[in-house]
C-alpha positions, 0 to 999 in steps of 0.5 A, a space after each residue: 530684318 526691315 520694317 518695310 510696313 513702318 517705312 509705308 506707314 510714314 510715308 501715308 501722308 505724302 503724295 507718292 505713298 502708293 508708289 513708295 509702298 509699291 517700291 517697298 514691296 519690290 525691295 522685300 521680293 529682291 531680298 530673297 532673290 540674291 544677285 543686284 536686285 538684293 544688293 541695292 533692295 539692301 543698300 536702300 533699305 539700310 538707308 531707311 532703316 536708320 531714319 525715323 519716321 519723319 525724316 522717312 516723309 520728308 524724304 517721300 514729300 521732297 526727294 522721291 520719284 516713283 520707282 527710283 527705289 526699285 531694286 529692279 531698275 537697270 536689270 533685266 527683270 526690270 518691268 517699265 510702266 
């Protein structure tokens, strides 16, 4: 349904690529598991969804903070590093 290999490929030059990619890979696990996690994995997703890949690394070069896309922030399944 999500491309999320595309969404990592794009983000490669930018200095939060292992973060993002990290966060990319939660949003994947959270669509199969219902409940918020997949509500906001979707919701994110989406938003990236329609992005080109440029757009996707400026995003990531510019706005991004690790974890900020993770769908399991604010949840008890939420692991702090």
């Amino acid at each position: 349904m999500y491309d999320t290999n595309r969404f990592i490929r794009a983000a490669e030059p930018c200095a939060y690529h292992e973060a993002f990619a990290e966060d990319m890979r939660r949003c994947d696990n959270a669509l199969g598991m219902g409940g918020l996690m997949s509500i906001n994995a979707e919701c994110w997703l989406e938003v990236l969804n329609s992005m080109t890949d440029a757009q996707i690394a400026e995003y990531v070069s510019t706005k991004y903070k690790p974890g900020i896309l993770n769908p399991f922030r604010d949840t008890s399944l939420y692991i702090k590093h």
